[in-house]
C-alpha positions in Angstrom: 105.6 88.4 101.2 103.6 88.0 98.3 105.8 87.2 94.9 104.5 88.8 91.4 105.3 87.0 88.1 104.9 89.4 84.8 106.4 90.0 82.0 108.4 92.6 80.2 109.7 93.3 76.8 113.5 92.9 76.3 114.2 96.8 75.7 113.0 97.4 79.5 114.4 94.3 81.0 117.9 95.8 79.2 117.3 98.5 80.8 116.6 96.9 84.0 119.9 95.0 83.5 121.7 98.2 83.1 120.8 99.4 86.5 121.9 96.6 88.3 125.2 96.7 86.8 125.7 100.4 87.6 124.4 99.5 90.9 121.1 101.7 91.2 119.4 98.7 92.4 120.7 95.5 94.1 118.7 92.9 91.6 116.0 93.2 89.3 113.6 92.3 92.0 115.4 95.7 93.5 114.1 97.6 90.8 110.8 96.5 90.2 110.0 97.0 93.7 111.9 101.0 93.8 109.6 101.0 90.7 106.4 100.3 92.2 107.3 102.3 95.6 108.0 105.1 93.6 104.9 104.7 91.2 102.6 104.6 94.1 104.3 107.2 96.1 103.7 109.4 93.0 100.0 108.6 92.5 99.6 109.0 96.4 100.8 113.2 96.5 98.9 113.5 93.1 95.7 112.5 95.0 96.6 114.5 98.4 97.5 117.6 95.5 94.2 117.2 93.8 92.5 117.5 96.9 94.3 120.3 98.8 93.4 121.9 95.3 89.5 121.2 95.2 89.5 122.5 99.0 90.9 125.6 98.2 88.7 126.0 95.0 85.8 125.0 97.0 86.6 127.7 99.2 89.3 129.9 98.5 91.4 132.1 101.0 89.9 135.4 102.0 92.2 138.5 101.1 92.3 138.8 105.0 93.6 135.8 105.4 96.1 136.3 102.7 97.2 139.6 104.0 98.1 137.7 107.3 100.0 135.1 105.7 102.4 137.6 103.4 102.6 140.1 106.8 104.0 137.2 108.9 106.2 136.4 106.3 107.8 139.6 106.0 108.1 139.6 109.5 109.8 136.6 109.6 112.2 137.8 106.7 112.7 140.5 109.1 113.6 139.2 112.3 116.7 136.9 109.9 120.2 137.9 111.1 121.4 138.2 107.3 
């Protein structure tokens, strides 16, 4: 496991400090690492988005294909036992 050394101001390490005794996280290693999970999880579905985005602007759903999609949803909302 690889170890990081850094440094924060004392507002964020207060902060920090405060999550541990509410028990969000176990330590303050806990939160740095939820931190950085959660930071890269984040970057990670904004690069997927950006690209599902460009493939769709590259080339866009026909209205054929559009008018497929909505009909088999309102099938689907049809066949519910509401």
């Amino acid at each position: 496991m690889s170890q990081l050394v850094t440094r924060i101001d004392d507002d964020l390490a207060r902060d920090l400090d405060a999550l541990v005794a509410e028990g969000v996280v176990a330590s303050r290693s806990d939160g740095v690492r939820t931190a950085l999970r959660e930071l890269i999880d984040r970057h990670r579905r904004r690069r997927i988005a950006d690209a599902t985005i460009a493939a769709y602007t590259a080339q866009p759903q026909t209205e054929e294909e559009v008018r497929g999609v909505d009909e088999a949803a309102r099938r689907m909302i049809e066949e519910e036992p509401w």
